[in-house]
N, C-alpha and C positions, 0 to 999 in steps of 0.2 A: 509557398506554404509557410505562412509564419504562425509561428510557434512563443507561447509566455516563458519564461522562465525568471524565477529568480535571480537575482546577479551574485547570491551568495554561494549557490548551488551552479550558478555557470563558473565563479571560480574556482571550488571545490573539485570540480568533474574536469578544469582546463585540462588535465594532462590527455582527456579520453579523445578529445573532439576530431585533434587531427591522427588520430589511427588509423589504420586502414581497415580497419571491420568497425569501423562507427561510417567512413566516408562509402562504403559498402552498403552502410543498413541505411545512411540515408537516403543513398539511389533507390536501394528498393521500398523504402518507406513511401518516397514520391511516386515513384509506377503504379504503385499499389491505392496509393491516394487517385490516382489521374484515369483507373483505369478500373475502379473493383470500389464495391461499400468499404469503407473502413470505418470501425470506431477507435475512442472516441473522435470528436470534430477535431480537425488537424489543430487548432488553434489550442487546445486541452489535453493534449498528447503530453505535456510537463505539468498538468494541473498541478500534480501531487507537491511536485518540488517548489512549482510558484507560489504555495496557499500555505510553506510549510518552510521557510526558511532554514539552512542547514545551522544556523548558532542557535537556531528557538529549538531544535528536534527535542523531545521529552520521552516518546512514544513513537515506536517502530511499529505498524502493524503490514505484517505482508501477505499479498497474493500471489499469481499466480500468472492471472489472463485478465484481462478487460472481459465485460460481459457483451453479447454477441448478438443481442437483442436490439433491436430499431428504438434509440432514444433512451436505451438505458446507462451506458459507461459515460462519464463524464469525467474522466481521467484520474478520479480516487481508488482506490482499490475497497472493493465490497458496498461502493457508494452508487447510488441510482439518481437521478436528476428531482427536482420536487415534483408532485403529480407522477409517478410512475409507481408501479404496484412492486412492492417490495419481493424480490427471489429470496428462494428458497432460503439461501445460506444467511443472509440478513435477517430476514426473520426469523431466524435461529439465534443470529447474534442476541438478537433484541429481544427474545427469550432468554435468552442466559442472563444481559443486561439486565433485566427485571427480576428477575431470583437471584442474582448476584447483591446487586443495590437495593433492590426492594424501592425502584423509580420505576415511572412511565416513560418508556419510550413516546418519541413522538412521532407522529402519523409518518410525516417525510422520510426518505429513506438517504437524503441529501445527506452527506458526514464531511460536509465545509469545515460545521460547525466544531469539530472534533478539531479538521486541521489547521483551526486557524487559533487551536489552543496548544498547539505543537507537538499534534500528532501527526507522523508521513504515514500516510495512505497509501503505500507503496505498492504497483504491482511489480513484479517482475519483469514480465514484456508490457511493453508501453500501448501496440495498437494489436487489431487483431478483425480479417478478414469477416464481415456478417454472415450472420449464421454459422463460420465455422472454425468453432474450439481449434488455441494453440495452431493456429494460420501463420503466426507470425512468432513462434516459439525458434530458438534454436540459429535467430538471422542476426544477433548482435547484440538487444534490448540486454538480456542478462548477464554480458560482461560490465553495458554501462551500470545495472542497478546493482550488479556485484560489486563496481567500485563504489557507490554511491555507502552500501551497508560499508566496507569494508574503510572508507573515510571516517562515519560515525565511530564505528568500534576503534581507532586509533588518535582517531582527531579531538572527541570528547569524551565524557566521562558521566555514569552514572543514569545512563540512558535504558528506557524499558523495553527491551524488542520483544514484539509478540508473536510468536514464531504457529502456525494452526497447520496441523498437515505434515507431514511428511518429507515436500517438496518446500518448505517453509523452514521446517526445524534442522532442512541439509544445512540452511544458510550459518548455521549456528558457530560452523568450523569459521566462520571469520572471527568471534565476537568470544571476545578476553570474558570468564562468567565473575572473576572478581573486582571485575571495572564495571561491570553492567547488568542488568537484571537482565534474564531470560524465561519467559513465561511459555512453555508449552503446551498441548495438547491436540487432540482430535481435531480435523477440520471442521468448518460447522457447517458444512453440506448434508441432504438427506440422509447422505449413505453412509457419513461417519460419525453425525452428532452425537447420536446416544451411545459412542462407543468413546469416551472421554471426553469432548466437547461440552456437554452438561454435567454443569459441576464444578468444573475448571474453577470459577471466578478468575477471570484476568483482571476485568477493571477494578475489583477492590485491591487484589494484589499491587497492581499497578501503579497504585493512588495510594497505597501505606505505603512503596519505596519509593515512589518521589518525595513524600512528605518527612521521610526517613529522612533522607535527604536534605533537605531544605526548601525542599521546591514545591512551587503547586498545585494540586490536584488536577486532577482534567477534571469536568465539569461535564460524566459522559450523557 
């Protein structure tokens, strides 16, 4: 099974690789691969980290689970392949995005584009079982991406995490709030948008503390 990763983020993560609940999830990451659908394609399972250098990070946004659908996860979090019909919770983002900015979304629901302006597209768990939600919750994934946030919050300085959810804004006990910005609200799924999700504006938030900063907007 080979797998992309950046070399900034394989040095970052070094202390995790040889642990025994990383050498654990990879047995079972492989069975799971060799014997069941798994998304995303094994080769995509680091997309986030590869597309998303740990010195470039600017913007933390997290999830939760890979999406579960045939040919939709492509190993960003909230991002769908090009040509695939945007869920639910994205097109919500990209509702909010457009009353936020007063921009047009575009058609693709692909968000490369995002991480390769140094945003991590972060899920939580890396793969996850077809057709079924949180299959692969709870087997390792989230000690590696708990070290992964808990690097940023210590290692750099003046980073935006966009925390949506409940199970997003847990992450928050890692992250110093006068070293970094922390954007929260509602997740932007059906069942919770209109209950904070809209309205929020992240990305403008997000784009006056970088530029507070020194640094460049994202270009959402």
């Amino acid at each position: 099974m080979e797998v992309r990763i950046d070399p900034t983020w394989k040095s970052a993560l070094a202390a995790e690789w040889d642990k025994p609940y990383f050498v654990e999830l990879t047995d079972f990451v492989r069975r799971e691969y060799a014997t069941a659908t798994v998304y995303p394609p094994a080769s995509q399972i680091f997309a986030a980290f590869d597309a998303c250098p740990a010195d470039r990070v600017k913007v933390v946004i997290l999830g939760q689970d890979p999406y579960h659908g045939p040919g939709q996860a492509n190993g960003l979090s909230f991002s769908v392949n090009d040509g695939v019909p945007l869920p639910r919770s994205l097109e919500n983002i990209y509702r909010e995005l457009r009353s936020d900015l007063g921009t047009e979304p575009p058609v693709s629901g692909n968000l490369m584009r995002w991480a390769r302006q140094g945003v991590l597209m972060l899920n939580a768990t890396l793969t996850v079982r077809a057709h079924t939600p949180t299959s692969h919750s709870r087997r390792g994934w989230e000690m590696l991406t708990d070290a992964a946030i808990r690097y940023l919050a210590t290692q750099r300085s003046n980073i935006v995490f966009i925390l949506w959810g409940s199970f997003a804004r847990s992450k928050s006990e890692f992250i110093d709030p006068s070293r970094h910005c922390i954007i929260t609200s509602a997740h932007p799924s059906p069942l919770s948008a209109s209950r904070g999700f809209f309205g929020s504006r992240p990305f403008s938030k997000a784009n006056e503390y970088l530029v507070s900063h020194g640094l460049t907007p994202i270009e959402w």
